[in-house]
VEXDREN-2710 file (C-alpha; in Angstrom, 1 decimal):
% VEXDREN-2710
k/r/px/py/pz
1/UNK/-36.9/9.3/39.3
2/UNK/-34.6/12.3/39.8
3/UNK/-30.9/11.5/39.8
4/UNK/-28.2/13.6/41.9
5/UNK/-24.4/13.7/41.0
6/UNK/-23.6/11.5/44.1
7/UNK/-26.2/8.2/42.6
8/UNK/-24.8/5.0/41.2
9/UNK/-25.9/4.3/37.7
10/UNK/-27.6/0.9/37.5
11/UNK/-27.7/0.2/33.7
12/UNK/-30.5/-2.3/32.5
13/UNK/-30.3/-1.5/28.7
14/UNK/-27.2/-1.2/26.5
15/UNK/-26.5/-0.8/22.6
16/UNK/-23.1/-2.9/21.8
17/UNK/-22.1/-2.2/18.4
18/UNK/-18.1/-2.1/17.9
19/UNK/-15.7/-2.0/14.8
20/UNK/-12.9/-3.4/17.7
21/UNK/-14.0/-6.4/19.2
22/UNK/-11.3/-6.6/21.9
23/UNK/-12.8/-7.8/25.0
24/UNK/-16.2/-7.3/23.7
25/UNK/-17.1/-11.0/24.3
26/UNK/-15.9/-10.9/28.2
27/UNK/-17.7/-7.6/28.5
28/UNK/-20.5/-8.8/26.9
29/UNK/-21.2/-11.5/29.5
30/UNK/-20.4/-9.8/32.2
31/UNK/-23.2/-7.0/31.3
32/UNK/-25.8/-10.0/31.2
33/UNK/-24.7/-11.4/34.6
34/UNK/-25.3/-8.1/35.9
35/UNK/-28.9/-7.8/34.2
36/UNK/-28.2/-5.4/31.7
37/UNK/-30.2/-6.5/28.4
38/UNK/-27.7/-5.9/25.5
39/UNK/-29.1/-4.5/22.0
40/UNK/-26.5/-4.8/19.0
41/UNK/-25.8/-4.5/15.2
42/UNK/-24.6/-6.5/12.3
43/UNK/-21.4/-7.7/12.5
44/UNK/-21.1/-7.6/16.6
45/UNK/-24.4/-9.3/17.2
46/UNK/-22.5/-11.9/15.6
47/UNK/-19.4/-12.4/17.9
48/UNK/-21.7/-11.9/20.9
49/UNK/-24.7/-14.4/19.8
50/UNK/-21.6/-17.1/18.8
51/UNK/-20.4/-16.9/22.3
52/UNK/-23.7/-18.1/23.6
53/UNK/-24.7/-14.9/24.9
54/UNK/-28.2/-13.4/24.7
55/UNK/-27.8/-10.5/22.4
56/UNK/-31.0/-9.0/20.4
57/UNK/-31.2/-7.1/17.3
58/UNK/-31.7/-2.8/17.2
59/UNK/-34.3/-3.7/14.5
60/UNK/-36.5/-5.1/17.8
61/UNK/-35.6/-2.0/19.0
62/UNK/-36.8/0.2/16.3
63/UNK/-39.0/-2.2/14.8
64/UNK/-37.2/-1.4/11.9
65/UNK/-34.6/-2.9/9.8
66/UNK/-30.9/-2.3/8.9
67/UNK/-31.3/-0.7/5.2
68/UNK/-28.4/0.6/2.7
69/UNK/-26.2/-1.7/3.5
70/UNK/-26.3/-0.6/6.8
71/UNK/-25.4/2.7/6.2
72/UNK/-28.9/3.4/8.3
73/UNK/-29.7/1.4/11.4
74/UNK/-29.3/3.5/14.5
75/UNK/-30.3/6.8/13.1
76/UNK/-33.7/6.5/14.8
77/UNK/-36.2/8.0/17.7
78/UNK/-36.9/4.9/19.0
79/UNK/-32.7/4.4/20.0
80/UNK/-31.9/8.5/21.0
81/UNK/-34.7/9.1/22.3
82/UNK/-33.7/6.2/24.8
83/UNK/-30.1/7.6/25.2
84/UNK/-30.9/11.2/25.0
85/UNK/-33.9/11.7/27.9
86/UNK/-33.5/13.8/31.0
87/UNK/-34.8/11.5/33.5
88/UNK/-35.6/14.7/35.6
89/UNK/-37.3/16.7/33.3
90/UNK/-41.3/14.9/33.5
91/UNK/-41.6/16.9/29.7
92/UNK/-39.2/14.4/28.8
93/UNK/-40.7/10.9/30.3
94/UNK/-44.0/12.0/29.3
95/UNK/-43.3/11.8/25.8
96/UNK/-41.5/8.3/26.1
97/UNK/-44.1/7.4/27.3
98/UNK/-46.5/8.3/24.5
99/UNK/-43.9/6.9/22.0
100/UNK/-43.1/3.8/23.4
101/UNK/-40.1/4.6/24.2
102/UNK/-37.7/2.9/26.9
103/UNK/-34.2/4.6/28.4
104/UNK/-31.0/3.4/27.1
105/UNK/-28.6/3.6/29.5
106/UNK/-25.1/2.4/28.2
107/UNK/-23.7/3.0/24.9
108/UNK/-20.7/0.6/24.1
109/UNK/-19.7/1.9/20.8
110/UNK/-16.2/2.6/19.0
111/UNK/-16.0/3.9/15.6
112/UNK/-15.0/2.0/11.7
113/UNK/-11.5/1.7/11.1
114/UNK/-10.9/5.0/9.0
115/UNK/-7.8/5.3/9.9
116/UNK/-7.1/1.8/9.4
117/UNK/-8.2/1.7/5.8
118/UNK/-6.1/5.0/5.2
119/UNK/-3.0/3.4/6.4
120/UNK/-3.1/0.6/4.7
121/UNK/-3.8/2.3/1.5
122/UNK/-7.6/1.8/0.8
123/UNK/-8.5/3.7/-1.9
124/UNK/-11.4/6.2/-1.6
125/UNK/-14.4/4.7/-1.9
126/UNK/-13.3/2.5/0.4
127/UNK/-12.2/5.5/3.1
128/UNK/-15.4/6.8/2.4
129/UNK/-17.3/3.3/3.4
130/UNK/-15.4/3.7/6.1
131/UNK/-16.8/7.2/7.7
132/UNK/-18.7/6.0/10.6
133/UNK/-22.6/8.1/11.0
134/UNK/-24.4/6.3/13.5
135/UNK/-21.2/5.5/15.6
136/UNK/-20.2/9.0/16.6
137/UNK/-24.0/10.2/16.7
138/UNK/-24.2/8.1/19.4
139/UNK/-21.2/8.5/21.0
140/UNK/-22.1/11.9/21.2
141/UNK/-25.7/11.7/22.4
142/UNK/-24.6/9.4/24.8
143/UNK/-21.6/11.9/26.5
144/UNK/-23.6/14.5/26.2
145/UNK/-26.6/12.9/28.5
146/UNK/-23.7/11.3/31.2
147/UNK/-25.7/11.8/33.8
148/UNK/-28.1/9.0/32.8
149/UNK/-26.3/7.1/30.2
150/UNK/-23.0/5.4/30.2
151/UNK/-20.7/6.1/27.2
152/UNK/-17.9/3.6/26.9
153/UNK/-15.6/4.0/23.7
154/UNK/-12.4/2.3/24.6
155/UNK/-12.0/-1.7/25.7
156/UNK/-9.9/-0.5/27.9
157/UNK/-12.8/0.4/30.6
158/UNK/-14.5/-2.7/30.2
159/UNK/-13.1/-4.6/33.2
160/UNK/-13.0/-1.4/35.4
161/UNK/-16.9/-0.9/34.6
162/UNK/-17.4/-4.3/35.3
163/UNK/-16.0/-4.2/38.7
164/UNK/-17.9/-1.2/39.6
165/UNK/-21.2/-2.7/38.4
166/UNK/-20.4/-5.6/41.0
167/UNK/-20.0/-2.9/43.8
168/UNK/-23.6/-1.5/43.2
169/UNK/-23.5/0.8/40.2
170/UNK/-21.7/3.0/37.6
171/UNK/-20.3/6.1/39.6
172/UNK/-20.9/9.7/38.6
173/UNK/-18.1/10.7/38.2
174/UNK/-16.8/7.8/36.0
175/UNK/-19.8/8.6/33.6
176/UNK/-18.2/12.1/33.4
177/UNK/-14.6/10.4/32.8
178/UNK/-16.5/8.1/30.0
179/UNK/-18.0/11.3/28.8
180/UNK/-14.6/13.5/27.9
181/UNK/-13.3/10.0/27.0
182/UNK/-15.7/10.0/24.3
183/UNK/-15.7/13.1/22.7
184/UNK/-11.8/13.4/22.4
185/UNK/-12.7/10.2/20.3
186/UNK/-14.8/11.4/18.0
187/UNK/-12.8/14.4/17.6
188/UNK/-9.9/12.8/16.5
189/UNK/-12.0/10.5/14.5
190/UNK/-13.4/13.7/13.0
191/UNK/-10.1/15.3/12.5
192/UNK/-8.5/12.2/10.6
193/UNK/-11.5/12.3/8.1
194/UNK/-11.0/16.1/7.6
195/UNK/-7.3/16.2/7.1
196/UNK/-7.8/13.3/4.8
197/UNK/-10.1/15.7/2.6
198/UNK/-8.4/18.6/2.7
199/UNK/-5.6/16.5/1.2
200/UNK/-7.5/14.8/-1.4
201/UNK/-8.8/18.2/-2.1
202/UNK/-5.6/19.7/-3.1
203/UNK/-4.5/16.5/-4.8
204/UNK/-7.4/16.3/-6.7
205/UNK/-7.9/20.1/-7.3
206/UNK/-4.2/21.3/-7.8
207/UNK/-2.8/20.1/-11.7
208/UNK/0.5/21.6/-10.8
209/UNK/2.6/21.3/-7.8
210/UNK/5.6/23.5/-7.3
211/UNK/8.3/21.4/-6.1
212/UNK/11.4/22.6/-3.6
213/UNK/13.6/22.5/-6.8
214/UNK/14.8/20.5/-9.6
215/UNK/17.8/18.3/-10.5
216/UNK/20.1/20.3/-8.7
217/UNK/19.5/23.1/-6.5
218/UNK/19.4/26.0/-8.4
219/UNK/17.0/24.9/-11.1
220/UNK/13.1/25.5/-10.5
221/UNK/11.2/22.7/-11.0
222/UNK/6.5/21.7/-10.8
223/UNK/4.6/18.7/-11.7
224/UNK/1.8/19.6/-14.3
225/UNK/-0.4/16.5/-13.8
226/UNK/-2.5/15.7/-16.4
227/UNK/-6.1/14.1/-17.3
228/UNK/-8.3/12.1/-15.1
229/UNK/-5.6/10.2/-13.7
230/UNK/-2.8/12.5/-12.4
231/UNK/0.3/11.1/-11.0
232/UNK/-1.0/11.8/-7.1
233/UNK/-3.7/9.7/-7.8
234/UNK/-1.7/6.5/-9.3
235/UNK/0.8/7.2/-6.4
236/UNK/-0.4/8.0/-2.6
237/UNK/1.4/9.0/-0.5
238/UNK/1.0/8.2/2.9
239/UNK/3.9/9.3/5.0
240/UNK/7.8/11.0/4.8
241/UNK/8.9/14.2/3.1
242/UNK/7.6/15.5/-0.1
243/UNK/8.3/14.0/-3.3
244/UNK/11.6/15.9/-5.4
245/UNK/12.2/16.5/-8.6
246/UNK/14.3/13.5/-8.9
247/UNK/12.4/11.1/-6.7
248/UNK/9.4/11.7/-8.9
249/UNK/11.6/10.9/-12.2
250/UNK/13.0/7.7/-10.2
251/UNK/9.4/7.0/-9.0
252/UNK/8.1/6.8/-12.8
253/UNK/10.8/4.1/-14.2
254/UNK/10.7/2.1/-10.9
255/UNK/6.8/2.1/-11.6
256/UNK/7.5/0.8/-15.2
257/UNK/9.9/-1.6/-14.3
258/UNK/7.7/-3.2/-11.7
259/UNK/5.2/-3.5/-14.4
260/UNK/6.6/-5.6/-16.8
261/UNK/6.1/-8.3/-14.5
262/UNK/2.6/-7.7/-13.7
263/UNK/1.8/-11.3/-14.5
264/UNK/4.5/-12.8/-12.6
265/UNK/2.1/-14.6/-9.2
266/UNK/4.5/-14.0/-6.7
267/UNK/6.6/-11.5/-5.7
268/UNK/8.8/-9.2/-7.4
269/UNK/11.3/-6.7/-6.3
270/UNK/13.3/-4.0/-7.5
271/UNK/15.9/-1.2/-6.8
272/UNK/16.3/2.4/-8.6
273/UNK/19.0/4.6/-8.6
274/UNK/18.8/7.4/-10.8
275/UNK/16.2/5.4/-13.5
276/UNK/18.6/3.1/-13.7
277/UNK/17.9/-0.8/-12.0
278/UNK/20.8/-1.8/-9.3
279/UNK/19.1/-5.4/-9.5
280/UNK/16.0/-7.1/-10.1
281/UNK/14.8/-9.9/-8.1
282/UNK/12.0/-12.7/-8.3
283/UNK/10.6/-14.7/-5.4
284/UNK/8.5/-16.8/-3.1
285/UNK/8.1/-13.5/-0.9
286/UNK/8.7/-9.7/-0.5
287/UNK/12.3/-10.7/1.3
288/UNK/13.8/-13.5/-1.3
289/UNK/12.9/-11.0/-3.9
290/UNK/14.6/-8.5/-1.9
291/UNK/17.4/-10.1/-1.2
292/UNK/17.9/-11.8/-5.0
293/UNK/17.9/-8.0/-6.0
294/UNK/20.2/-6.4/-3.7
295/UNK/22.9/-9.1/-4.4
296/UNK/23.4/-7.8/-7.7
297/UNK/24.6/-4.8/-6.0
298/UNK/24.8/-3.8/-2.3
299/UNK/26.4/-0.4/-2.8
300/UNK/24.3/2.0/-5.2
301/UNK/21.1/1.4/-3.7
302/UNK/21.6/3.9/-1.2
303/UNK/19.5/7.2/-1.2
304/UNK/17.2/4.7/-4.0
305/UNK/14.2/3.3/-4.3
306/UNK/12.6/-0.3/-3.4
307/UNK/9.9/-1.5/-5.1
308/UNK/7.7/-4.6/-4.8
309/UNK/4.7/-6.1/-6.1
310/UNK/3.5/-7.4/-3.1
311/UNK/1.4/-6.2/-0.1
312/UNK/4.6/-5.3/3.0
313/UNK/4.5/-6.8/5.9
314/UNK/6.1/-6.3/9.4
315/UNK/9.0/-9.0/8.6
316/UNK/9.6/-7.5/5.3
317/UNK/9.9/-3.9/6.6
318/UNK/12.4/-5.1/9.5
319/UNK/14.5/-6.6/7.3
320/UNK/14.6/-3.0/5.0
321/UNK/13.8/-0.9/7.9
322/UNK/17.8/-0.1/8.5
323/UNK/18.6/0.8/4.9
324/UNK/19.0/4.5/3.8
325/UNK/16.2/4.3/0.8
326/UNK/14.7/7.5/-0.2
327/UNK/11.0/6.0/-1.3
328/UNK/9.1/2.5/-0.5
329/UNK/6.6/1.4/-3.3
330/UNK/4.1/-1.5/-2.6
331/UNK/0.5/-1.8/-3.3
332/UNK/-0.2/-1.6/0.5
333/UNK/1.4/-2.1/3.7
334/UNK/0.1/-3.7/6.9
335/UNK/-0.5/-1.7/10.0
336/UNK/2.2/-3.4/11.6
337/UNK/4.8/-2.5/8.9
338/UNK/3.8/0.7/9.0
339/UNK/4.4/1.4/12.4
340/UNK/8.5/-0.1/11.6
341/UNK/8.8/1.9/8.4
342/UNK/7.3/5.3/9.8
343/UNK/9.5/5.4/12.6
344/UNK/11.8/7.4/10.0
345/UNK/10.5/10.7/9.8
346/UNK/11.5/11.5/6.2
347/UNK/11.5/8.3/4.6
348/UNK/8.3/8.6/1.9
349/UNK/5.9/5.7/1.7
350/UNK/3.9/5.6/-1.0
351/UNK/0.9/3.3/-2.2
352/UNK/0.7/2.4/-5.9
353/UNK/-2.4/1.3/-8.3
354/UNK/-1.5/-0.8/-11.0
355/UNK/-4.7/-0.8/-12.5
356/UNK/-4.5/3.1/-12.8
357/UNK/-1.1/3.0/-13.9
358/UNK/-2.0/0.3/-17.0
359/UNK/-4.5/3.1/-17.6
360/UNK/-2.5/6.6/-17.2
361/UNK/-0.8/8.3/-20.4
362/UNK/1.2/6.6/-22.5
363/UNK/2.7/9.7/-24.1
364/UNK/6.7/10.9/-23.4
365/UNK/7.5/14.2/-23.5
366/UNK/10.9/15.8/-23.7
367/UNK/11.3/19.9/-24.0
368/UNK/14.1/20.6/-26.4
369/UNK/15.5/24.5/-27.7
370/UNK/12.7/25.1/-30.0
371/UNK/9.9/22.5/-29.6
372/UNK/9.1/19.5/-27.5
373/UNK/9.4/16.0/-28.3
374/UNK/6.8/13.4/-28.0
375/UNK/6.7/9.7/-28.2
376/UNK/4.6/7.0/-27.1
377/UNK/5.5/4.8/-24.5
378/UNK/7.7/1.5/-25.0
379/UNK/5.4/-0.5/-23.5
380/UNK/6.7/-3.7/-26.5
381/UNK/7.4/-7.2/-25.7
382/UNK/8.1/-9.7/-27.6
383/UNK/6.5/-13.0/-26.5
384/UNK/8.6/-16.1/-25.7
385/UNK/6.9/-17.7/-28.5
386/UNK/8.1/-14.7/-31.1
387/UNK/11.9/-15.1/-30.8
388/UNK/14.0/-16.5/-33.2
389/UNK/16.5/-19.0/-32.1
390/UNK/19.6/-18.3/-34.4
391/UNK/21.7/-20.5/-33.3
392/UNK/22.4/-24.3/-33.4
393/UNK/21.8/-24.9/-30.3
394/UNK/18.1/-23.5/-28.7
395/UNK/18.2/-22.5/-24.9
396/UNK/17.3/-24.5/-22.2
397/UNK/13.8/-23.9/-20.6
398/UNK/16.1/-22.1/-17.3
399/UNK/17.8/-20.3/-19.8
400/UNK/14.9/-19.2/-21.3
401/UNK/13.2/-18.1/-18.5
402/UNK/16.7/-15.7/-17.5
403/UNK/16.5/-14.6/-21.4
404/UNK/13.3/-13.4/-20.8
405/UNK/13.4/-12.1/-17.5
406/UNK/16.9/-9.9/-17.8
407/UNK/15.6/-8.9/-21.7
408/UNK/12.6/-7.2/-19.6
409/UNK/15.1/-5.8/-17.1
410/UNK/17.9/-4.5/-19.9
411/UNK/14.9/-2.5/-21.4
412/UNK/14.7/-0.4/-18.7
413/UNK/18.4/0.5/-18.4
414/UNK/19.7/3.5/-20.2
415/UNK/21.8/2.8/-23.6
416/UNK/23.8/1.2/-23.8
417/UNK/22.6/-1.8/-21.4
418/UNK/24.0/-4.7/-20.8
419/UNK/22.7/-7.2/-18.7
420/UNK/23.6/-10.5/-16.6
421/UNK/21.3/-13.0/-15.0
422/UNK/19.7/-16.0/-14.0
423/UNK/16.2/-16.8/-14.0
424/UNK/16.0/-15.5/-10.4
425/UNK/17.2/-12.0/-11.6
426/UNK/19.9/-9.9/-12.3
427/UNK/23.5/-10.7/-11.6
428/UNK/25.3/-7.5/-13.3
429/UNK/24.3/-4.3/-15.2
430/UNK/25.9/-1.8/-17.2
431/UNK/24.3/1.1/-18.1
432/UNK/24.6/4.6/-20.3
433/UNK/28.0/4.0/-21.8
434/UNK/29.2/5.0/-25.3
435/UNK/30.7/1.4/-26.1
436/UNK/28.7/-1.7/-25.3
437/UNK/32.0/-3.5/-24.5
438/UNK/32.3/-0.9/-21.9
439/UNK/28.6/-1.1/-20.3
440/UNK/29.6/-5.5/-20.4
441/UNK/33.0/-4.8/-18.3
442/UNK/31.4/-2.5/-16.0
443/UNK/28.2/-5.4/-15.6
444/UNK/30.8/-8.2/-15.1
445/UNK/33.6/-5.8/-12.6
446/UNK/30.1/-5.2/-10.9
447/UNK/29.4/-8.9/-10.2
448/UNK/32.9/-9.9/-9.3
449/UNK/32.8/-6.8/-6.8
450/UNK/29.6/-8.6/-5.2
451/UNK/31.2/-11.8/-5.2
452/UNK/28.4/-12.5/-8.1
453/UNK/29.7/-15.9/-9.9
454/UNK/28.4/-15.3/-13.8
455/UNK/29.0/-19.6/-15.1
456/UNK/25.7/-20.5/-16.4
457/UNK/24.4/-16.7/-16.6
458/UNK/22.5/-15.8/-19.6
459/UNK/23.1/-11.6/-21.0
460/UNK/20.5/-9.6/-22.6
461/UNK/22.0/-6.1/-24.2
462/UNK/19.4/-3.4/-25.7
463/UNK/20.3/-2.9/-29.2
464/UNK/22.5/-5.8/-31.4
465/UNK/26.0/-6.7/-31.1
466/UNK/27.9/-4.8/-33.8
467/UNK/31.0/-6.9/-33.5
468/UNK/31.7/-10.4/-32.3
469/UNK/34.0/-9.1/-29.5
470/UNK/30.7/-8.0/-27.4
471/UNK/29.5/-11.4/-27.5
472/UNK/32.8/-13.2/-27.2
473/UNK/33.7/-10.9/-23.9
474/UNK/29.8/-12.1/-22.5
475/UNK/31.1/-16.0/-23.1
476/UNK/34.4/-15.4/-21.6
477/UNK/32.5/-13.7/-18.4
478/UNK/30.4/-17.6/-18.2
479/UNK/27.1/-16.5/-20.0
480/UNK/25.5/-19.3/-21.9
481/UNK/22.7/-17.8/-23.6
482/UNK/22.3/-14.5/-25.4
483/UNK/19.0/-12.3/-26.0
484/UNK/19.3/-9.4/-28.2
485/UNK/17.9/-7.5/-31.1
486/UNK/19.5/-8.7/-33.8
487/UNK/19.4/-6.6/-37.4
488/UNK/23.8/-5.9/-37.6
489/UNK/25.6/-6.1/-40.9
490/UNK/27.9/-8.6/-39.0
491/UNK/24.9/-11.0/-37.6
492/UNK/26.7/-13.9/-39.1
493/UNK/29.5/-13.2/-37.2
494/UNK/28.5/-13.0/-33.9
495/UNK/26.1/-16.4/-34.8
496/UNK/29.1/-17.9/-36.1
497/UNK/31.2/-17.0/-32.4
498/UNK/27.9/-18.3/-30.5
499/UNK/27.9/-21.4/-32.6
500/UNK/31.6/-22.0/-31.9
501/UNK/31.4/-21.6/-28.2
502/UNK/28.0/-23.5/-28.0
503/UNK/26.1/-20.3/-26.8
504/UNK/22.6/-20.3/-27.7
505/UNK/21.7/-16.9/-29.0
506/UNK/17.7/-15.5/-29.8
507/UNK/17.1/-12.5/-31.6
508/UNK/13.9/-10.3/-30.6
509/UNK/13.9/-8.3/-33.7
510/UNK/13.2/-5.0/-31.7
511/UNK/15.8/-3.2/-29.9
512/UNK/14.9/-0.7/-26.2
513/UNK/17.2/2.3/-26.7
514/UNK/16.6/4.8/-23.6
515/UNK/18.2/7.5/-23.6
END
């Protein structure tokens, strides 16, 4: 039957296959009350046959089934030849009709959640399970034929459409409005899929990347990535400014800091400034970690970096959202968090894989006049069960687990490092100073200046105590417990000054010099 611009459309057959199931139920029913029969896939058959609502499968359709996981299942003659005809041109019904095939004429379709997955960090096999075929095929078919199929992309329209089915029909120019509606859809469908290639292009193609500068401004700087797992791979990132010089470097030792408690099962957070840990917290959650690792100090974080083991959420990025931090690590982030932490323009938000990193190189390199130096990483620690209890009295199990858990920390803080805790995390750090009794002042001045009380704390330092006096100023600051290397010509002294002051002491027998 020939159709002019000013007739209703009175839709009996529709395909309903959605990734967002807003409103699809309500819609759903309301399509069946106005004797529309509804065809539908997988996952949306589902919600609409669990509502009670007569739904049938597009394998009736194309008496056919849903094959490759359903990577194929609308891609067939039988369902655009439906949506596609041109009801005016006899050509056209002739050959339905020799093919058995019926008009479609509504389309309710809107596309898998690419961009979804890419916010949230999915990796790329994921993204690319993710690329919607049949979806947009559709879509498209179905704007392009308006005149006799209805296009609807957005759950927005449901309830309008409804109404206007009630008043007799689908007007023309509302299938036109579907129509433009649906093709700005897939085209910014389309032009998320392609930006995200052209950047994993260049990520994957490019093994150096010139950076804006170095250190300081006046020093040229690149990253030279290296092997099958380059550092753009371990690290994505998915929104702020690009990476510096020095946000790289920082970057790298927050990574291997975060690491060391790759066993710990709940949540583990910690701040960078300059390599160096301003605290180190452990936690039910993202935010007691947080905040058990910004007590230790509340000033140098600024301009740093936060790191957690944890998937962030939109609590935890309110409560960070208002700090100055120069890069967020986290293995993913929920949509809703990323809308709070985005709102930032230059704040970079990055996505890391552990797995990769356990796997990346474990070579150092350091250029020096003449030659570069190389060494593996120092990925050692000693086991609980490996330390050797020197004194006469053994630590307590809470002291044990602080020994541990600051001895982890104090390896990752340059030489010398000195470190105060509980088993909760750190209390006070001093790092990179020529005396160890210097980098222990600076770690206690640092917890007084927090209102940090060290009675009860336990101290982990890098390399041995050379003289008692380290030790002895570690007791007079409250520690009860000592973890260090061991191996000084004056051992027996400092065990003697632990023994005397009732400090239980263990020795690791391998020291963490970073320098």
């Amino acid at each position: 039957m020939p159709v002019n611009d000013n007739q209703k459309l009175v839709p009996k057959k529709a395909i309903v296959s959605v990734s967002d199931k807003t409103g699809i139920v309500e819609f759903a029913r309301g399509l069946v009350n106005n004797g529309v029969e509804i065809y539908s896939t997988g996952g949306t058959k589902k919600v609409i046959a669990n509502a009670g609502i007569e739904v049938r499968s597009i394998s009736e359709l194309t008496n056919f089934p849903e094959i490759m996981g359903g990577r194929v299942k609308t891609l067939h003659p039988m369902v655009h030849g439906g949506i596609l005809a041109d009801m005016n041109n006899q050509d056209h019904i002739r050959e339905m009709t020799e093919n058995g095939i019926s008009p479609i004429d509504m389309v309710v379709v809107n596309l898998y959640p690419f961009e979804e997955t890419l916010k949230k960090g999915g990796n790329h096999s994921d993204l690319i399970e993710n690329i919607d075929i049949g979806g947009p095929t559709m879509v498209r078919a179905s704007a392009k034929n308006y005149t006799f199929t209805a296009i609807v992309t957005n759950p927005s329209d449901y309830s309008p459409l409804l109404n206007e089915l009630s008043r007799g029909g689908i007007d023309f120019l509302t299938r036109q409005q579907l129509a433009a509606k649906a093709f700005l859809h897939t085209a910014e469908y389309d032009t998320v899929i392609s930006k995200y290639f052209t950047d994993f292009l260049a990520e994957s193609d490019s093994s150096e990347i010139i950076l804006r500068y170095g250190e300081n401004p006046h020093q040229e700087a690149r990253l030279i990535q290296s092997g099958n797992l380059p550092f753009e791979k371990i690290f994505h990132k998915l929104h702020g400014k690009a990476l510096s010089y020095n946000n790289i470097i920082d970057i790298d030792a927050s990574a291997a800091l975060i690491k060391e408690f790759q066993d710990y099962p709940k949540a583990v957070c910690s701040i960078v400034k300059h390599t160096n840990p301003c605290g180190v917290g452990l936690g039910e959650n993202n935010i007691v970690a947080f905040e058990r690792a910004f007590k230790t100090d509340k000033v140098s974080p600024f301009g740093g970096i936060i790191s957690v083991n944890q998937e962030i959420d939109a609590e935890f990025a309110e409560k960070i959202h208002s700090m100055f931090m120069e890069v967020i690590i986290a293995p993913s982030y929920t949509s809703e968090a990323l809308d709070v932490l985005t709102k930032k323009r230059d704040r970079r938000l990055l996505t890391i894989d552990y797995d990769l990193l356990e796997s990346a190189s474990k070579d150092l390199m350091k250029s020096v006049y003449g030659g570069v130096l190389v060494q593996t990483r120092d990925d050692l620690m000693v086991p609980e069960d490996a330390l050797q209890v020197v004194t006469k009295r053994k630590p307590t199990e809470d002291e044990m687990q602080a020994l541990m858990l600051n001895w982890k920390v104090c390896k990752h803080v340059k030489s010398n490092a000195i470190v105060y805790g509980d088993k909760y995390g750190t209390l006070g750090i001093g790092a990179g100073q020529m005396s160890r009794v210097d980098s222990s002042r600076i770690a206690v001045a640092k917890a007084k200046t927090m209102e940090l009380k060290l009675t009860d704390s336990v101290v982990a330092s890098d390399a041995f105590f050379p003289f008692a006096d380290g030790l002895l100023q570690a007791v007079e600051a409250g520690a009860t417990a000592v973890i260090q290397p061991g191996g000084s010509v004056r051992d027996e002294e400092v065990i003697k000054a632990a023994n005397d002051h009732d400090v239980a002491m263990v020795f690791t027998g391998n020291r963490h010099f970073k320098h």
